[in-house]
N, CA, C and O atoms as a GROMACS GRO file, in nm:
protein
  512
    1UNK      N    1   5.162  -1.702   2.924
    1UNK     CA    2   5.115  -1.631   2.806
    1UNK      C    3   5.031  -1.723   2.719
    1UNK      O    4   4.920  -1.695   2.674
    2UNK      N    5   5.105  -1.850   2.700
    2UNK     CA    6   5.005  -1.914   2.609
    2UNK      C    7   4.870  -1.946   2.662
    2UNK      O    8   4.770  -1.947   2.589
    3UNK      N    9   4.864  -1.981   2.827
    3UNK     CA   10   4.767  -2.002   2.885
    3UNK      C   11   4.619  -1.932   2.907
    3UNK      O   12   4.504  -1.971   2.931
    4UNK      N   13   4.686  -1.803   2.885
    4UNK     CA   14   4.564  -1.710   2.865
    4UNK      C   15   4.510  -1.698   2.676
    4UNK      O   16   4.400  -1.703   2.621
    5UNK      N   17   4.614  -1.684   2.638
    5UNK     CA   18   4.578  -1.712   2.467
    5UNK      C   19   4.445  -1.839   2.429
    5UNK      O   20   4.341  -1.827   2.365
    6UNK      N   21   4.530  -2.003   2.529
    6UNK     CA   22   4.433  -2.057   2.506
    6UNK      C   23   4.304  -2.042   2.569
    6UNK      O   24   4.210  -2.061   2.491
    7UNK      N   25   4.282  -2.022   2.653
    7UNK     CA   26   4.169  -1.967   2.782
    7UNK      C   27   4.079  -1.826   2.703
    7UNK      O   28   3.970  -1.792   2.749
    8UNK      N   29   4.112  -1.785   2.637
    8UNK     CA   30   4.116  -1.637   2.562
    8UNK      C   31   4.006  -1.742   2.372
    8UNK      O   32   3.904  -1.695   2.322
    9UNK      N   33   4.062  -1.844   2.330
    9UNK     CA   34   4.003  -1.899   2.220
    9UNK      C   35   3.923  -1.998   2.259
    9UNK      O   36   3.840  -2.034   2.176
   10UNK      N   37   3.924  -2.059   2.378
   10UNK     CA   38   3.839  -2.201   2.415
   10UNK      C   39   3.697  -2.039   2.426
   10UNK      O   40   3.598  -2.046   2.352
   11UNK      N   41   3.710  -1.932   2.509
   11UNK     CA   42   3.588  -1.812   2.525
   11UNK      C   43   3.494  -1.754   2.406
   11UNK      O   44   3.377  -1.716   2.396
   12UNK      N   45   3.615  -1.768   2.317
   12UNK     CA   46   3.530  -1.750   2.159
   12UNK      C   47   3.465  -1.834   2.133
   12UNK      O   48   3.345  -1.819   2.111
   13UNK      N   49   3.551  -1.994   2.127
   13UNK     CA   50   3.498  -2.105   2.052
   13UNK      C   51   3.334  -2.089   2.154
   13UNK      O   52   3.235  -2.084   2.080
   14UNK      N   53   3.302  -2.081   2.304
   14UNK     CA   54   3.223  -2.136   2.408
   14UNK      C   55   3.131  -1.998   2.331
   14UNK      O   56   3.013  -2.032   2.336
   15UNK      N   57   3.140  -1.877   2.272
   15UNK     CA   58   3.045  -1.772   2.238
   15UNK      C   59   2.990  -1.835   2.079
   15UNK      O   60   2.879  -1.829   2.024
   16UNK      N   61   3.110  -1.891   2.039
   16UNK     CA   62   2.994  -1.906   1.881
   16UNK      C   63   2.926  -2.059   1.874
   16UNK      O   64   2.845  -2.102   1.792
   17UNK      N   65   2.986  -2.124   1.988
   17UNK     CA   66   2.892  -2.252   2.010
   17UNK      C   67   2.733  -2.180   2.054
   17UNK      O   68   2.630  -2.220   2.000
   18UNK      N   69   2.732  -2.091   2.140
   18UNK     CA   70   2.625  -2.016   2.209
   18UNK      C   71   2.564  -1.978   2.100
   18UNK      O   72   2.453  -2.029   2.083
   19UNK      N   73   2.602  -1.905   2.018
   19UNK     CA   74   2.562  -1.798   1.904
   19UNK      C   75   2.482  -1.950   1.829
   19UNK      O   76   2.363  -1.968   1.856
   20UNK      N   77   2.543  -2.033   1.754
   20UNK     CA   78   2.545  -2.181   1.675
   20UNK      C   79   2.373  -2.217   1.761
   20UNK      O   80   2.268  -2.225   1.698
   21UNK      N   81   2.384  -2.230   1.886
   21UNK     CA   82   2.222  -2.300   1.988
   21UNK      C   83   2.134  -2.227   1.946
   21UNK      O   84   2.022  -2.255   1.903
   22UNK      N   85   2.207  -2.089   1.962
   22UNK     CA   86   2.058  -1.993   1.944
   22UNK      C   87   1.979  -1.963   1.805
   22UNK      O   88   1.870  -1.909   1.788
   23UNK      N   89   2.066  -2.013   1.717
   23UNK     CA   90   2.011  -1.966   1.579
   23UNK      C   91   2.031  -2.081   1.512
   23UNK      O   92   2.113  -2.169   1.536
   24UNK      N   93   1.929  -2.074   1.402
   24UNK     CA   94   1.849  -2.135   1.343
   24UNK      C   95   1.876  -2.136   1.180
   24UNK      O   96   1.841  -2.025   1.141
   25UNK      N   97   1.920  -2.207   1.079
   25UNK     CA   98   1.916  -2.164   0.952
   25UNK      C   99   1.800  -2.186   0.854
   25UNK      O  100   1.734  -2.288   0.837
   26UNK      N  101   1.794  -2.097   0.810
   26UNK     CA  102   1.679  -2.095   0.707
   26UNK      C  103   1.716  -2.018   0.614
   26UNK      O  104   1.826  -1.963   0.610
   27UNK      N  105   1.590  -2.003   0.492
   27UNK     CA  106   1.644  -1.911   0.365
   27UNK      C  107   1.575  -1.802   0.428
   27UNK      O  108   1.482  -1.845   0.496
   28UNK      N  109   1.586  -1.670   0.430
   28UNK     CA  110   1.555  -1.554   0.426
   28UNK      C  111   1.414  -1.512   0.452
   28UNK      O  112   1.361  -1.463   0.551
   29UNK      N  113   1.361  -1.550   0.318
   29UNK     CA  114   1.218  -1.584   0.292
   29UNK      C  115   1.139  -1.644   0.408
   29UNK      O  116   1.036  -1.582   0.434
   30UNK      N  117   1.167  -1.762   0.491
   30UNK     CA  118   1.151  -1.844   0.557
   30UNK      C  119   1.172  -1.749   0.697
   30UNK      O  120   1.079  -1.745   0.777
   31UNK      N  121   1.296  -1.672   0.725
   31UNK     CA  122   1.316  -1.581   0.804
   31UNK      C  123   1.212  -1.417   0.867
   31UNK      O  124   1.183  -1.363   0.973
   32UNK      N  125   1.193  -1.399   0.732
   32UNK     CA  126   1.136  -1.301   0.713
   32UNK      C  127   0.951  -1.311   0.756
   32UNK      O  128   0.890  -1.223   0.817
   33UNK      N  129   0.907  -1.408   0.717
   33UNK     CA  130   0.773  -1.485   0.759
   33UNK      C  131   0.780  -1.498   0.928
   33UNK      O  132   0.691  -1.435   0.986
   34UNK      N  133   0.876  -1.575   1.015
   34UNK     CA  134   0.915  -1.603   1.132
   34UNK      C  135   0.860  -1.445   1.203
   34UNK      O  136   0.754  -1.414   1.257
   35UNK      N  137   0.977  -1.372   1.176
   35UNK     CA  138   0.975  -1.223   1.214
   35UNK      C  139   0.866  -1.146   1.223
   35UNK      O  140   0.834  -1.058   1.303
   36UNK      N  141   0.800  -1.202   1.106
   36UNK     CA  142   0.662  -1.114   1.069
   36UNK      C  143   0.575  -1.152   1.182
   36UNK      O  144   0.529  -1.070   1.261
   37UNK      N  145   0.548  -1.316   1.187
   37UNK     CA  146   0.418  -1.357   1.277
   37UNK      C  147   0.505  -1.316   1.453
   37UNK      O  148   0.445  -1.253   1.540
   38UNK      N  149   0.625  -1.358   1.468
   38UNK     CA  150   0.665  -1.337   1.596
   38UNK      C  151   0.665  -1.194   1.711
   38UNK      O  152   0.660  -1.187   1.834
   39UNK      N  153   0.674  -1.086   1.595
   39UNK     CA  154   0.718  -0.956   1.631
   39UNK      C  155   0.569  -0.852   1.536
   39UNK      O  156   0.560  -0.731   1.515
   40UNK      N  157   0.493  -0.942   1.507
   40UNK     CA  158   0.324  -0.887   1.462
   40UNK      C  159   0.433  -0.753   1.369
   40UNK      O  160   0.460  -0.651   1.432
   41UNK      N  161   0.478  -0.767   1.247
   41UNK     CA  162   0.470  -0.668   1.175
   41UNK      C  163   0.528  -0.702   1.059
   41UNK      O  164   0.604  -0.799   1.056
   42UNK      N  165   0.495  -0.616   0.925
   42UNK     CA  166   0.471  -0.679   0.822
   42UNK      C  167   0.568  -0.582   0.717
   42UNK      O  168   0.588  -0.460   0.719
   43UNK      N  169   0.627  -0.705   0.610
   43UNK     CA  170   0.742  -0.666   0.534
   43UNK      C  171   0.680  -0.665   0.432
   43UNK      O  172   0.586  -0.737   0.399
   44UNK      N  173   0.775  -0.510   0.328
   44UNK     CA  174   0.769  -0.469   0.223
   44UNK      C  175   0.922  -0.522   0.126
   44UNK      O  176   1.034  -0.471   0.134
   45UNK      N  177   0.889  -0.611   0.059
   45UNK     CA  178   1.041  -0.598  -0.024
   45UNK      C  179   1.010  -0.684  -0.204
   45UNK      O  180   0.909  -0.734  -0.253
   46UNK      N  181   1.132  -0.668  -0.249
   46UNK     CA  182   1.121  -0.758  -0.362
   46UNK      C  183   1.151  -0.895  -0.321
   46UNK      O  184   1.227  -0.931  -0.230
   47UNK      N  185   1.066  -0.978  -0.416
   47UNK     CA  186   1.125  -1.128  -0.363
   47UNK      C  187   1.232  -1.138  -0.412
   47UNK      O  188   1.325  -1.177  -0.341
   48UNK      N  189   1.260  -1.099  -0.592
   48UNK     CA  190   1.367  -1.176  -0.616
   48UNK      C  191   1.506  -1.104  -0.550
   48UNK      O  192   1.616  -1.146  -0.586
   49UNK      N  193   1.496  -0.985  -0.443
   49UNK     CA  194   1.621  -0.937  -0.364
   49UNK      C  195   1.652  -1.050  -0.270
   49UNK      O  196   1.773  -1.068  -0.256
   50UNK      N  197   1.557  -1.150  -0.188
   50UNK     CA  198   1.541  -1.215  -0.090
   50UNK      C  199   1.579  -1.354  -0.097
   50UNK      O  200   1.635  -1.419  -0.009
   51UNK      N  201   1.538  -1.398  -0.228
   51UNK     CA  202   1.514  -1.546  -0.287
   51UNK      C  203   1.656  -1.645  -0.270
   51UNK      O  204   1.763  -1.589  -0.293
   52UNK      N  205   1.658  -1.756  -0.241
   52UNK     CA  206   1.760  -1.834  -0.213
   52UNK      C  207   1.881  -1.786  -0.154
   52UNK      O  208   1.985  -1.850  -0.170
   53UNK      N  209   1.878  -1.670  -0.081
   53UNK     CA  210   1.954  -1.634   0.051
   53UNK      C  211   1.935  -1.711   0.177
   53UNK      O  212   1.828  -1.688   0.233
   54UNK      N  213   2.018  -1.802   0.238
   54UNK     CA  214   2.084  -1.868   0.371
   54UNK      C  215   2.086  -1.743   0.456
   54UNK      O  216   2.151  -1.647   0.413
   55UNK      N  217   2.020  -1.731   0.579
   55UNK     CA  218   2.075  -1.656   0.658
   55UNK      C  219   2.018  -1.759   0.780
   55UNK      O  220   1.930  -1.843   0.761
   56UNK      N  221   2.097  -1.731   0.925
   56UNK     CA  222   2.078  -1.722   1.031
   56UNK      C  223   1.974  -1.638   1.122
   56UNK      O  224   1.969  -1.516   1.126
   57UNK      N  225   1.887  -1.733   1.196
   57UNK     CA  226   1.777  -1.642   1.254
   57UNK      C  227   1.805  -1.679   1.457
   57UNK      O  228   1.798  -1.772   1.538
   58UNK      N  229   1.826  -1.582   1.452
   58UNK     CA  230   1.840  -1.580   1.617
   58UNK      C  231   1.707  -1.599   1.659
   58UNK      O  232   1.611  -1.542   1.607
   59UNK      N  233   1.700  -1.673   1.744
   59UNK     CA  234   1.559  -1.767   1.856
   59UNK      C  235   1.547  -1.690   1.943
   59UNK      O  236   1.436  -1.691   1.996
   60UNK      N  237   1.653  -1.587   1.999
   60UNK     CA  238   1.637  -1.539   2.140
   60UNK      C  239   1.594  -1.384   2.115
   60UNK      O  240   1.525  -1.328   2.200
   61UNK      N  241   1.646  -1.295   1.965
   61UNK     CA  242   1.605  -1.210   1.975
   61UNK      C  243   1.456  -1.103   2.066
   61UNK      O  244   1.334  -1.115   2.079
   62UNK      N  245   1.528  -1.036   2.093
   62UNK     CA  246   1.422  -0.972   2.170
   62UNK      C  247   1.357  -0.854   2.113
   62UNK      O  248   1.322  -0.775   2.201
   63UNK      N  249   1.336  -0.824   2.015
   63UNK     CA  250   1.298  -0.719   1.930
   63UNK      C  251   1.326  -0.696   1.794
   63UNK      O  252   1.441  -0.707   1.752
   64UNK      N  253   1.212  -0.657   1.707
   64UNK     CA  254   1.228  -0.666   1.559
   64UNK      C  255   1.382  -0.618   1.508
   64UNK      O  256   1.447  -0.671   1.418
   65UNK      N  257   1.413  -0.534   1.568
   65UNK     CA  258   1.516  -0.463   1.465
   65UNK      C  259   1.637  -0.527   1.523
   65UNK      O  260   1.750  -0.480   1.509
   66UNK      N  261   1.603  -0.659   1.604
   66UNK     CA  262   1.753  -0.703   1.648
   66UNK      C  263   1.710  -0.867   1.560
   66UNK      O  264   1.793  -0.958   1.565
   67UNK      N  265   1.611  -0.882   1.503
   67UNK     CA  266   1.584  -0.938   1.439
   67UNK      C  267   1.605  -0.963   1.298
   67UNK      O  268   1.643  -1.055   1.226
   68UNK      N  269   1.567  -0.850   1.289
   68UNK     CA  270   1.590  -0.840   1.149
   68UNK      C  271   1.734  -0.814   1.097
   68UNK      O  272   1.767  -0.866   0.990
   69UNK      N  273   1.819  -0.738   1.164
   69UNK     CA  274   1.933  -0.714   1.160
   69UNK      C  275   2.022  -0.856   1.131
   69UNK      O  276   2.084  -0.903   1.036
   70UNK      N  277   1.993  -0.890   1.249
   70UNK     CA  278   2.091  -1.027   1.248
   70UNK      C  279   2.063  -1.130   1.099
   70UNK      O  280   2.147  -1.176   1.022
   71UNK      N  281   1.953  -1.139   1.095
   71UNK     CA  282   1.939  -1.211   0.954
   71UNK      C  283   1.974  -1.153   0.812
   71UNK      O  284   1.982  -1.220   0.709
   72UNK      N  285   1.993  -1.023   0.824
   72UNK     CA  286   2.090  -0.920   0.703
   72UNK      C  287   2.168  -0.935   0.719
   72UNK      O  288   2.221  -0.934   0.608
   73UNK      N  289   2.273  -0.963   0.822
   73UNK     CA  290   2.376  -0.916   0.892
   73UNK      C  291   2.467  -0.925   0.744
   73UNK      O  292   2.520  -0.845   0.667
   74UNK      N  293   2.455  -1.042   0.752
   74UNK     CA  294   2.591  -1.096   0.632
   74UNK      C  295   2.536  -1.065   0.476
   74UNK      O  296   2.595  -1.153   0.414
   75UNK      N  297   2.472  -1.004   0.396
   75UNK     CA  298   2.379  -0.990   0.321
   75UNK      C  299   2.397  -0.830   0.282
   75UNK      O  300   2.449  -0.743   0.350
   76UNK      N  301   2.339  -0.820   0.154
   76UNK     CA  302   2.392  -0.658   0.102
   76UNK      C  303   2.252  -0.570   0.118
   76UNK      O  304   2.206  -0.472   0.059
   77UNK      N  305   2.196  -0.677   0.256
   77UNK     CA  306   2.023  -0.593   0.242
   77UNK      C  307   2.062  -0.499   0.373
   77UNK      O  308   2.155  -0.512   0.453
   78UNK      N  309   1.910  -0.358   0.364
   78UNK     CA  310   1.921  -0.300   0.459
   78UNK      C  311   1.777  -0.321   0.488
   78UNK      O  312   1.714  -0.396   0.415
   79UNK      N  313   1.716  -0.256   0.596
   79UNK     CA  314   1.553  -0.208   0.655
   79UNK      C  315   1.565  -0.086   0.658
   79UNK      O  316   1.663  -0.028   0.611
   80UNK      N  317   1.473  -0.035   0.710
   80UNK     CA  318   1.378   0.045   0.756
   80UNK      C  319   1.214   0.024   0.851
   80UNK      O  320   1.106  -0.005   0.801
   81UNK      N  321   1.240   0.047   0.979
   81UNK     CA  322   1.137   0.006   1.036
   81UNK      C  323   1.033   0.168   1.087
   81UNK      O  324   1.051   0.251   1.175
   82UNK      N  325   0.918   0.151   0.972
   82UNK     CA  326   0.830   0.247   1.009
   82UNK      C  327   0.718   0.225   1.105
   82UNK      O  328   0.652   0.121   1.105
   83UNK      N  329   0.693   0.357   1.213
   83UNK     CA  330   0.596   0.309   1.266
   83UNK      C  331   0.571   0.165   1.344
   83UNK      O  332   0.474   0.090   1.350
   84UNK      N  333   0.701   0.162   1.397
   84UNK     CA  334   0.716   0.000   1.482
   84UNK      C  335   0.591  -0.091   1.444
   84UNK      O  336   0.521  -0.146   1.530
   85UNK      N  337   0.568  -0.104   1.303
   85UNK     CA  338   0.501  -0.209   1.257
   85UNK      C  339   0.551  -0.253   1.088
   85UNK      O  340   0.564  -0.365   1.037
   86UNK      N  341   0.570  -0.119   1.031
   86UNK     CA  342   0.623  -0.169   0.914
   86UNK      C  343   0.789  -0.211   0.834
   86UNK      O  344   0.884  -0.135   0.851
   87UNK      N  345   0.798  -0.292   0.781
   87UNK     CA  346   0.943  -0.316   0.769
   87UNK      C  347   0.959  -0.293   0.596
   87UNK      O  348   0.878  -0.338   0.515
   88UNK      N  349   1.033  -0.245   0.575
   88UNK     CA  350   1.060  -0.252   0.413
   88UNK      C  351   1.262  -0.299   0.403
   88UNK      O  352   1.362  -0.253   0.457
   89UNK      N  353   1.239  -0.404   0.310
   89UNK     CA  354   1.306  -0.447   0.271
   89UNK      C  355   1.420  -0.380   0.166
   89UNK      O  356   1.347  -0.350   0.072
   90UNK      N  357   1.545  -0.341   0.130
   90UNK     CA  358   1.608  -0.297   0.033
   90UNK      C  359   1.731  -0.328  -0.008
   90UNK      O  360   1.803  -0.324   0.092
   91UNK      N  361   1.798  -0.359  -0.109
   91UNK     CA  362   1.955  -0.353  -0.135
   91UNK      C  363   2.016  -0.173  -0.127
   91UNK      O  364   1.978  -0.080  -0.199
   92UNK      N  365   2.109  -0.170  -0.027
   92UNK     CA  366   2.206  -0.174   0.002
   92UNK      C  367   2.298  -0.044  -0.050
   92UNK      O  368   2.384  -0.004   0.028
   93UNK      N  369   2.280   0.033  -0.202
   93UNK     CA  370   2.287   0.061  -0.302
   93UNK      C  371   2.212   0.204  -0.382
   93UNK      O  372   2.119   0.281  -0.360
   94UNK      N  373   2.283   0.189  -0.456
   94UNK     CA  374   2.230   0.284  -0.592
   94UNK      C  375   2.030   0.243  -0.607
   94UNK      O  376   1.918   0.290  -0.588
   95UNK      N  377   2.086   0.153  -0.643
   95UNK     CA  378   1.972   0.012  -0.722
   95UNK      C  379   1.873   0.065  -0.624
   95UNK      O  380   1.790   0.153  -0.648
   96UNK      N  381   1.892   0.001  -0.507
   96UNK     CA  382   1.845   0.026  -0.413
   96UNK      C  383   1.749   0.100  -0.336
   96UNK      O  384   1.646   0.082  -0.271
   97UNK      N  385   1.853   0.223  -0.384
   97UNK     CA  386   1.715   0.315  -0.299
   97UNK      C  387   1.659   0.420  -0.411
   97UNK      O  388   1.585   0.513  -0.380
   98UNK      N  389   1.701   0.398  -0.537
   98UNK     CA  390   1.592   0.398  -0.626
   98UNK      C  391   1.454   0.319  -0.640
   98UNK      O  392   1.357   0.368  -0.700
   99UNK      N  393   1.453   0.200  -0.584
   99UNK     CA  394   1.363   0.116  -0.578
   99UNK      C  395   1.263   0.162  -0.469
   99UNK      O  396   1.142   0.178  -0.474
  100UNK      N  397   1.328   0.174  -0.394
  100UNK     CA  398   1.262   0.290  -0.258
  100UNK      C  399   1.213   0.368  -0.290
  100UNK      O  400   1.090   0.355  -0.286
  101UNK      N  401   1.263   0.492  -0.339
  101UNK     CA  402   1.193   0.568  -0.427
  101UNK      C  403   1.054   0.572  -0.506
  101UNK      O  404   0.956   0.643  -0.529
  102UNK      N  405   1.122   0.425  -0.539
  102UNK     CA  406   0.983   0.405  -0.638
  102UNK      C  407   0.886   0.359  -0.550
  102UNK      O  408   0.773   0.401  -0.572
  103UNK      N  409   0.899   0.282  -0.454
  103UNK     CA  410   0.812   0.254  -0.374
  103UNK      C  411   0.732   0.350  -0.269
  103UNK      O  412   0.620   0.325  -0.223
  104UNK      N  413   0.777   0.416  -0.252
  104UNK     CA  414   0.775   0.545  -0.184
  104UNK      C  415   0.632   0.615  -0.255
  104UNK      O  416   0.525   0.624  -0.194
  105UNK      N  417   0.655   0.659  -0.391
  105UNK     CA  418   0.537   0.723  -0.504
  105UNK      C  419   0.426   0.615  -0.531
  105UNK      O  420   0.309   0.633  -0.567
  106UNK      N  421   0.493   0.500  -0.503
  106UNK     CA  422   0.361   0.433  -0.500
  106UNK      C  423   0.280   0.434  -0.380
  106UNK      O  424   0.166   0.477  -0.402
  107UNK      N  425   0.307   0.395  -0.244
  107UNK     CA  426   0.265   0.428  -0.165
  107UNK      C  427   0.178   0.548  -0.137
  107UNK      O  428   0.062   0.545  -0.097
  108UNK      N  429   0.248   0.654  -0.164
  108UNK     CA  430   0.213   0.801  -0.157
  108UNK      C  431   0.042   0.793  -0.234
  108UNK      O  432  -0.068   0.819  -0.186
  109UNK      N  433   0.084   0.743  -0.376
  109UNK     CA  434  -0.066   0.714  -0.467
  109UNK      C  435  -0.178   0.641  -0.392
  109UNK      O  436  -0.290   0.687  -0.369
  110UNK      N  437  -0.126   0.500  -0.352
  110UNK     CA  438  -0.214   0.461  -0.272
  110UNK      C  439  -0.284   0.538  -0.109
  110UNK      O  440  -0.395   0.511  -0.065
  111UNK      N  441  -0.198   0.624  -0.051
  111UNK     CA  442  -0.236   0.657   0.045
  111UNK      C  443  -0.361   0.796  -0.009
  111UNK      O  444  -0.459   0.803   0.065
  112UNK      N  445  -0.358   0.861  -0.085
  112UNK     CA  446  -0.393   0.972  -0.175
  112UNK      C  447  -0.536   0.925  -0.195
  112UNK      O  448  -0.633   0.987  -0.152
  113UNK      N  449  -0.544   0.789  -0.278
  113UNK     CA  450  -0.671   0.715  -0.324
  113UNK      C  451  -0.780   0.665  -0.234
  113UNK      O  452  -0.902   0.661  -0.248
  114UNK      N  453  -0.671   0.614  -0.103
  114UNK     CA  454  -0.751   0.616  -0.044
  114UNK      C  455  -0.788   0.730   0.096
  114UNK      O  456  -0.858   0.704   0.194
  115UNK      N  457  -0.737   0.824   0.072
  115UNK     CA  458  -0.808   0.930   0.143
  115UNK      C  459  -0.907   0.987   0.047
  115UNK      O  460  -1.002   1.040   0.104
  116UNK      N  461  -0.912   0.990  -0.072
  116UNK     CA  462  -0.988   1.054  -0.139
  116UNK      C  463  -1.141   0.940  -0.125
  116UNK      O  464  -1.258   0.976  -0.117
  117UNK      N  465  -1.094   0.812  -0.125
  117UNK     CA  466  -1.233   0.720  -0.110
  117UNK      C  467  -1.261   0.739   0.018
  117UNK      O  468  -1.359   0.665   0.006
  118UNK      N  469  -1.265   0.766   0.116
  118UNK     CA  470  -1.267   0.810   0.276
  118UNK      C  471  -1.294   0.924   0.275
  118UNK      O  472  -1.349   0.940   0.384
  119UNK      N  473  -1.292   1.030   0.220
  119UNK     CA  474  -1.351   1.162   0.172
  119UNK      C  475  -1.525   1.150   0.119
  119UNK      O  476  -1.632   1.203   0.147
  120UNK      N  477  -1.487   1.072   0.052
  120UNK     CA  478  -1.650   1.060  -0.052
  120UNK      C  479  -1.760   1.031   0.040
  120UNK      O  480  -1.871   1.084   0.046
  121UNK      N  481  -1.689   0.893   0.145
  121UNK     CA  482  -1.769   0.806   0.217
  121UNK      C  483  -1.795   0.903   0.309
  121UNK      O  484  -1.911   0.901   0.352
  122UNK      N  485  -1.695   1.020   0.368
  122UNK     CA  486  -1.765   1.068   0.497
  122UNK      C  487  -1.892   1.172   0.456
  122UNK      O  488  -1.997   1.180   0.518
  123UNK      N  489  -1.842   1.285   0.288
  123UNK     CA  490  -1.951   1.336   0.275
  123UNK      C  491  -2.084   1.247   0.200
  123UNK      O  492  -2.158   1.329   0.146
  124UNK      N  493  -2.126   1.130   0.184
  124UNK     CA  494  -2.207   1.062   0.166
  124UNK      C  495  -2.310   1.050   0.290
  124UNK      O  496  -2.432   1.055   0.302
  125UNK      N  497  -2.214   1.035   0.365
  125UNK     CA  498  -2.273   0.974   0.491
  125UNK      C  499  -2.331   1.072   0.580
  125UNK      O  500  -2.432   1.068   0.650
  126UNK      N  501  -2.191   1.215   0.551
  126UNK     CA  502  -2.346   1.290   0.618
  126UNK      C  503  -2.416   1.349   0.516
  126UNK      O  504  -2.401   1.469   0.535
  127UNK      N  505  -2.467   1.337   0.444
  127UNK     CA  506  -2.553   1.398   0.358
  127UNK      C  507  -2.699   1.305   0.377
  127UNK      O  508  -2.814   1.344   0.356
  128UNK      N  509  -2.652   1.166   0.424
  128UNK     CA  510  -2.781   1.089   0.484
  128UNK      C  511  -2.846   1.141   0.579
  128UNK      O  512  -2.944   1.083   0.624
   0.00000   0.00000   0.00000
């Protein structure tokens, strides 16, 4: 009995030594940059949600959202990955996805402005 108990914790200790090789510590910030250039796609968030957060960045990940995950993991942040290119950053929360929200209407404005400048340009152009 004990033999398998110990045989059973030396398997853990031999998985988070594994886990320990593969990842990397950095602040968040530092994380989040990695992700961006590695996996070509680009984050939306507040800094000061991000700022002097420690997280762990897995080396081996094989895809953004196993990426990004793991470096939230421990952390009161969530994602959202739009359009397998965009990532937005959020707490977790109330707070949270009011901020979303708000980000959301802004977006919306910007997308609006610029269809309306892409409007002008196409009837300009044929009117040449």
């Amino acid at each position: 009995m004990f033999s398998l108990w110990a045989m059973s914790l030396l398997s853990v200790m031999d998985v988070n030594a594994l886990d320990l090789k593969n990842s990397e510590e950095m602040y968040l910030i530092e994380a989040i940059d990695k992700i961006s250039r590695d996996f070509d796609v680009y984050f939306t968030f507040d800094k000061a949600l991000v700022s002097g957060i420690k997280v762990n960045y897995d080396k081996n990940a094989v895809n953004v959202e196993d990426a990004v995950g793991t470096v939230l993991k421990k952390t009161t942040l969530t994602f959202k990955l739009i359009n397998e290119q965009f990532l937005i950053i959020y707490k977790n929360d109330e707070e949270g996805l009011k901020s979303l929200r708000s980000m959301s209407k802004h977006l919306d404005k910007l997308i609006r402005e610029e269809e309306r400048a892409f409007n002008k340009q196409a009837v300009l152009t044929r009117m040449i």
